[in-house]
N, C-alpha and C positions, 0 to 999 in steps of 0.2 A: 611465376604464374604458369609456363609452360610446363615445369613439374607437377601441376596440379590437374591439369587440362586432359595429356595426354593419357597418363595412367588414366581417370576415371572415365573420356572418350572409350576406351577399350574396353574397358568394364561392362558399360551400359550396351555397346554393341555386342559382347559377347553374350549378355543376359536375354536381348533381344532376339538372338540369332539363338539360343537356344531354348528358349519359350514358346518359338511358331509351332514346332509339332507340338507340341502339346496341347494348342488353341484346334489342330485341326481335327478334324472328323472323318470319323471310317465309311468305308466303303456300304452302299447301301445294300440290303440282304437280298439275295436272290433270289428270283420270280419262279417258284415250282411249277412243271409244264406237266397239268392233270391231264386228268386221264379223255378230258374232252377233246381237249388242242393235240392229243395224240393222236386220238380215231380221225380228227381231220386231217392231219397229215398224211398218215395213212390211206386214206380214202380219195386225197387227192393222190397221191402215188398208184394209187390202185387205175383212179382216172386216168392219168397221164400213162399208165402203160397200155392200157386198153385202147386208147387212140392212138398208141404208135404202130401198134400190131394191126388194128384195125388202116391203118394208113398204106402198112405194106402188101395187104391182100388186094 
C-alpha cells in the first residue's frame, strides 16, 4: 500500500505546485499621467518655489 501512496502523494503535489502560476494573474496596466496631472505638478512646483524665494526676501 505504501508503494502506491507515496509515488502518487508526489505526483499530485507536483501537479499542484505547478498549476499555481498558471491560475495567477498579471499585473494591472499602468495609469498614463496626462497631460492634466502634469500642468498640476508643475504649477505646484512653480507654487512651491515662488514661496520659497518669496520667504527669503
Amino acid at each position: 500500500m505504501k508503494t502506491i501512496v507515496k509515488p502518487t502523494g508526489i505526483l499530485i503535489m507536483l501537479m499542484v505546485l505547478c498549476t499555481l502560476p498558471l491560475m495567477a494573474q498579471g499585473a494591472p496596466p499602468k495609469t498614463p499621467i496626462d497631460g492634466g496631472l502634469s500642468l498640476l505638478l508643475a504649477a505646484g512646483g512653480a507654487y512651491g518655489i515662488r514661496k520659497v524665494l518669496k520667504s527669503r526676501n
